[in-house]
N, C-alpha and C positions, 0 to 999 in steps of 0.2 A: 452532650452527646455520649461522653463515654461511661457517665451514671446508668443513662439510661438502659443504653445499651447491656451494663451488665446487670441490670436489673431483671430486665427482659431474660437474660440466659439462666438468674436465679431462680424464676418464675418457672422457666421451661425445665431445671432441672427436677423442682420440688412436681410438678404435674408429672413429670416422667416416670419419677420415683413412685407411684401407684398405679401404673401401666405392664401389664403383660408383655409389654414387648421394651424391657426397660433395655437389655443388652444393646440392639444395634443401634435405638434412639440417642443412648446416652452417651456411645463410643460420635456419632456423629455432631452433637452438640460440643464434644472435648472437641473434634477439629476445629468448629466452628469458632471457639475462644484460643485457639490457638491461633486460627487465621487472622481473627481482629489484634490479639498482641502484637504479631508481625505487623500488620498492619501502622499499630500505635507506631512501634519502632523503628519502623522505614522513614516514617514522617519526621521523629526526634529526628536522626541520625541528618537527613537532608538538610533539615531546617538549620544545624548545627554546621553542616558543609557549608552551607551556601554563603556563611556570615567570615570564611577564610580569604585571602588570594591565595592561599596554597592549594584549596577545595578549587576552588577557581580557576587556577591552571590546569587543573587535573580533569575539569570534567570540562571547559570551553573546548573547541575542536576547531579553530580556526588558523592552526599551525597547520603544517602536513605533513611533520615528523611525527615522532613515537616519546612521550612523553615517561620517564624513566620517574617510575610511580615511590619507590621505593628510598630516595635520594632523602640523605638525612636520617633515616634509620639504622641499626646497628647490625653486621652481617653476625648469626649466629655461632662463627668463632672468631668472635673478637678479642683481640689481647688487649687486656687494662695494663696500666702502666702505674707503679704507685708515684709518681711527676710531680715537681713544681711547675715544670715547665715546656715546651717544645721548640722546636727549631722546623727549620723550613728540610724538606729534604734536597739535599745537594749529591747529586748521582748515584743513587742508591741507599745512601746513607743519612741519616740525621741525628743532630745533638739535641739530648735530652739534657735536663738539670732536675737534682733532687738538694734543696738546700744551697750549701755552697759545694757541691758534686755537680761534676757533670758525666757523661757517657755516647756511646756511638750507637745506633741502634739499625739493623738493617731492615727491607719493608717486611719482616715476617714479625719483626718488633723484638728481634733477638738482637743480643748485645757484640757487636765487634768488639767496641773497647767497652769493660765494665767503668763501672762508676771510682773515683779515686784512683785513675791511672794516671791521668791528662785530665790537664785543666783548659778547655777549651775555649778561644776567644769568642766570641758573638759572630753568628753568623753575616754576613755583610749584608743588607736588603737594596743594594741599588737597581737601577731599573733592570740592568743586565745580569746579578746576580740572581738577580729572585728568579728570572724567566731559564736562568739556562747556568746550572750546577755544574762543574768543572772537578768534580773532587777531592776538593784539598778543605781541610780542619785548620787552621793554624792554633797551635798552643802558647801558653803564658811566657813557656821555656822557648820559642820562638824557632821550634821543633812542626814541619808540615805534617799531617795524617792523611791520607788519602783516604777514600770510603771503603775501600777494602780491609783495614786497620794496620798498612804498612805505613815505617813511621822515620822520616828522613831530618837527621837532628844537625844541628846548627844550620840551618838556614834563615837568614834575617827579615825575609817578608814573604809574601806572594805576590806576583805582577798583581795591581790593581782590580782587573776584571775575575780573581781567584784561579786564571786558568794555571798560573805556572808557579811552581814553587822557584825565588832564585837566591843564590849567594855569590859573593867576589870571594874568587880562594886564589891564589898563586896568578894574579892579577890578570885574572878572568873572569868572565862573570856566565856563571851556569843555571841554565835553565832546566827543569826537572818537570814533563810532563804528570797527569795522574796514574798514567800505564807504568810509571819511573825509565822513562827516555831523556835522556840526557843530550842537551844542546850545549855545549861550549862555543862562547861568543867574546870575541875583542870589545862589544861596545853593549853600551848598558841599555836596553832598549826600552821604548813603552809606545803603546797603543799597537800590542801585538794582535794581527788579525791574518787569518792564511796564511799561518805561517811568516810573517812577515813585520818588522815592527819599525818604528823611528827611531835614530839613534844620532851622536853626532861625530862625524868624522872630524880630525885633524889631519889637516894636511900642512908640507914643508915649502914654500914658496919665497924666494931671495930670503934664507937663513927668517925666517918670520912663519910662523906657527900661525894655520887662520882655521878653523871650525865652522860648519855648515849641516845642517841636518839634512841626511838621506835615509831611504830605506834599504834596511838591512834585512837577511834572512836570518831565521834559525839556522842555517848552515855556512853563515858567516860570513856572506858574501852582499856586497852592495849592488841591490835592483839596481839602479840605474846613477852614470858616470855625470848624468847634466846635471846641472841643481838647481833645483824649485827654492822660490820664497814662502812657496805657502805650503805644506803637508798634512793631507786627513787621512787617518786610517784607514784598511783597505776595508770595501763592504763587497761581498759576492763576487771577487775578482777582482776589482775596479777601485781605485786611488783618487783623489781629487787633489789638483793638483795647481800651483797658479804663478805665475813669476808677471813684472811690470814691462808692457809694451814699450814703443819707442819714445810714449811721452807719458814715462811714468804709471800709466796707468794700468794695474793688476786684471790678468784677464785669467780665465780657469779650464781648466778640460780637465780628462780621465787619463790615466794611464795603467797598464795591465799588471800583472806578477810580473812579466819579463820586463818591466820598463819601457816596455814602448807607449806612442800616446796614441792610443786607438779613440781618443775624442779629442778634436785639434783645442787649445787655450785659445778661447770666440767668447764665451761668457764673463760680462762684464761682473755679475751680480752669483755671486757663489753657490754652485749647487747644489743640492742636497745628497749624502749618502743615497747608493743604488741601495732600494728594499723590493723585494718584490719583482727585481729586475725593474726599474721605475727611480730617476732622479727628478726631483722638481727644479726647476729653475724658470726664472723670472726676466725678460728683456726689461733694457733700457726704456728703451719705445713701445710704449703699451698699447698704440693705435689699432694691431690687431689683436692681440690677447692682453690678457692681461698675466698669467700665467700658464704653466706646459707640462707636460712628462714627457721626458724624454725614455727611450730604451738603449740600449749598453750599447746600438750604434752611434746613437747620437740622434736618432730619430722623432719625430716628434707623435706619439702617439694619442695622447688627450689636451686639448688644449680650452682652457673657457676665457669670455670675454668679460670685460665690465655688462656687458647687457643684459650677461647669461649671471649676474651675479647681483645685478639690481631685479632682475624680472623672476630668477629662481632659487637661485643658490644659496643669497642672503650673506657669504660670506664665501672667503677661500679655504680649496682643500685644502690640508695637512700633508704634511709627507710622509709618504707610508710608512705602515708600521704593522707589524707581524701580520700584516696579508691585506689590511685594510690602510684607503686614507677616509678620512671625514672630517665635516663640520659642528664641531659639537656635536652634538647626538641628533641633529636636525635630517642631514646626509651623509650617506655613509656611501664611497665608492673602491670597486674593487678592483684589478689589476688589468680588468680588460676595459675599464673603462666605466662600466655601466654604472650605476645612482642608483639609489635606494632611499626611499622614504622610511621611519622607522618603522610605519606598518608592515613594507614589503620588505624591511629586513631581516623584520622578524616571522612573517611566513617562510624566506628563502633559507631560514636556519629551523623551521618547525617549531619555532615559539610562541603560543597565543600572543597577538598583539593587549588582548582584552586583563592578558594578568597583570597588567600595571594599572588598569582601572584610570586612566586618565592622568595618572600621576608622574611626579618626574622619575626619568628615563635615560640610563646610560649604558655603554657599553663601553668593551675594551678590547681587540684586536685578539686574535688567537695565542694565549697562552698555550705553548709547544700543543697547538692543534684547538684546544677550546675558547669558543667565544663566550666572556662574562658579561652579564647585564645584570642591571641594579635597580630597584626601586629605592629612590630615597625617603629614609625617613619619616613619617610626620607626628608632629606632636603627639599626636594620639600614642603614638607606639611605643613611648617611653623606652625605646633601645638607641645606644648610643651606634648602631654599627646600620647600614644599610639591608637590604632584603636583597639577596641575593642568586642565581643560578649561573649554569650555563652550558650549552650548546655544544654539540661536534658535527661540523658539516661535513664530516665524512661518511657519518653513520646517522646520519639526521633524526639524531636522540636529543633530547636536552630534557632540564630538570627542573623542580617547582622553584619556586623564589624562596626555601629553605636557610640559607646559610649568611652567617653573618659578618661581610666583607669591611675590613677598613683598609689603612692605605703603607700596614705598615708589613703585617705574616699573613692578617688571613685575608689572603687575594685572590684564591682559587686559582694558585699558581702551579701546577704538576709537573712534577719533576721526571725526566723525560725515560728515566733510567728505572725509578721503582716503579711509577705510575700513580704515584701517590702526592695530595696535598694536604696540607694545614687547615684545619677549618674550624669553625663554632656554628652550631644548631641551639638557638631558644629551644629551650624544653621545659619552661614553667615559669612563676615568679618566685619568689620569696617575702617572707609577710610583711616588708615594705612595698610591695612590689616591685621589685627591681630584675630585673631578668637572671633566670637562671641560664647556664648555657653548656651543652655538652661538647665537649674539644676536644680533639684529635684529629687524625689520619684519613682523609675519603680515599676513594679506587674511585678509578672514572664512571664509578655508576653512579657517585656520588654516597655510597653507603661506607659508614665507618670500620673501617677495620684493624685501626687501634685508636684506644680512648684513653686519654688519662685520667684514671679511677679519680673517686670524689674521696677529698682530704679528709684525713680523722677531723673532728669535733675538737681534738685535744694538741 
């Protein structure tokens, strides 16, 4: 077709060319081959979309969000980094490494602490670190850095979850927020939450020294005078809490900051941290549920049966987590209750259902606000990392399946303070074929705004 065709315009040019009227003939024949190249090139172009799921998220329309086109691209003032390496960002700030150097860098990609000042330890990635930066650096010399590049020396660790920097000095043990607020405490505490931690008191009773764990405040004073056998962390206000009935047997409730029990010790079978304002718990006697959400009354507000779990559910909810609970990736339920299939959880977030093409399908709860979803893998794709986007139900955008998630930095985790995460973009192969991949820094459009530049050859 397209010999012929331009055969045909060579014919029409050579006959034109012995025409009196060659001027507006010949300007009209140039449009004409100018319309058929557009033409050719609309066709490549499509046929070449159509063969992506990235082309495919992009042009499907059966979300009802706004599909942020641009995700994975480079914003045009990008800062390269000459890097071996990155770090997650931890509230505002993150560790870079060049060699055996490392550095603080803030999200404009400018340096707080240059390179060979401090030698920083590895950032920590546990489930709580990675979602929610507290920032403190700790270094080799066992010196804390806050992300502003204030820098408080001899301290011997940071509380576990990175929120507090602490030391025993003059046999007390001081807490040092990232603002640099200072909590002096008689008792060494952990599993600090609202201010609030576990710690263990000694007490003097008939000349006999006996020890009991309470919760203690940052301001050194013990929540509450009774003592519990059992102590979890505080979540959203609220303590779980649990001491043994008149025959032994361990029952559970709530109690508040102030110590009191605003949920009576009734549960036999341990409840789950409040998320979402939402604890799960499970009766003994499953006759009429099988499990419940309760809310910070005590109230029961969703509850399914065995019936509802053989005839729909397939399996039981999870206990919430950063805004959702679900079942595997099957159901997904939100805090008021309602279910979700994954098709319709991915229209109520604006995500074509159709960019996963059939394939398997996962998601993960709002990292400080966005929802990540994944397509796994398949042979074909020779990448060791997942396909990856994700979602803002605030602002019902989300992005193509561009980025490449594992389970360890790049999780599309954003850090709540710069707004920036950790990420990898395929951008070719190499004459093995093995993937090439561009990494760096996204902004929540998903566009990179700092990269680290690609290493000499030498």
């Amino acid at each position: 077709m397209k010999k012929v065709t331009l055969a045909c315009i060579a014919c029409t040019l050579y006959g034109l060319s012995h025409s009196q009227t060659l001027s507006n003939e010949i300007e009209a024949v140039k449009q004409e081959v100018k319309n058929i190249g557009e033409l050719f090139k609309s066709k490549k172009n499509k046929k070449k979309q159509a063969n992506t799921p990235e082309s495919e998220a992009t042009n499907q329309g059966d979300g009802k969000g706004k599909r942020l086109q641009s995700a994975g691209e480079v914003h045009p003032n990008a800062v390269y980094l000459e890097v071996d390496d990155m770090e997650l960002f931890n509230a505002g700030a993150a560790v870079v490494r060049k060699g055996n150097s490392t550095a603080l860098i803030d999200r404009n990609g400018k340096f707080i602490v240059p390179f060979n000042k401090h030698s920083f330890q590895p950032y920590s990635t546990s489930s709580t670190t990675m979602l929610v930066g507290y920032g403190f650096f700790l270094t080799d010399r066992s010196a804390a850095v806050t992300s502003k590049g204030t820098v408080y020396n001899g301290f011997y660790d940071l509380t576990p979850d990175n929120q507090y920097a602490h030391t025993f000095e003059n046999k007390k043990h001081t807490y040092i927020d990232s603002s640099g607020r200072r909590y002096v405490v008689d008792y060494l505490l952990r599993d600090i939450s609202d201010g609030i931690g576990i710690g263990n008191v000694e007490v003097l009773t008939d000349n006999t020294f006996t020890t009991y764990p309470a919760y203690i405040s940052l301001a050194n004073k013990i929540i509450s005078k009774k003592k519990y056998w059992h102590l979890s962390p505080f979540s959203e206000g609220l303590a779980c809490v649990g001491n043994p009935d008149s025959y032994g047997m361990i029952k559970y409730g709530f109690i508040n900051t102030k110590g009191e029990e605003v949920i009576p010790l009734t549960y036999s079978n341990q409840p789950s941290d409040f998320k979402n304002g939402l604890s799960k718990v499970v009766p003994t006697n499953k006759a009429d549920f099988r499990y419940a959400f309760i809310n910070k009354k005590g109230d029961i507000v969703v509850k399914h049966t065995d019936n509802d779990i053989r005839t729909n559910l397939g399996a039981e909810f999870e206990p919430f987590k950063n805004g959702y609970s679900n079942i595997g990736t099957r159901r997904i339920m939100d805090s008021t209750g309602k279910i979700y299939t994954q098709a319709e959880f991915c229209k109520m977030l604006g995500v074509p259902f159709s960019l996963f093409g059939g394939k398997a399908f996962s998601f993960a709860g709002p990292r400080n606000g966005k929802v990540v979803y994944s397509r796994a893998m398949l042979p074909s794709d020779k990448n060791p990392y997942n396909f990856a986007g994700f979602a803002d139900p605030t602002t019902n955008t989300s992005t193509r399946l561009v980025f490449s998630t594992d389970a360890y930095k790049f999780s599309l985790s954003f850090d709540p303070v710069s707004k920036l995460a950790l990420e990898k973009t395929q951008i070719g192969k190499d004459k093995e074929g093995l993937p090439i991949y561009r990494t760096g820094y996204i902004n929540e459009e998903g566009v990179y705004v700092i990269i680290m530049a690609e290493k000499s050859k030498w």
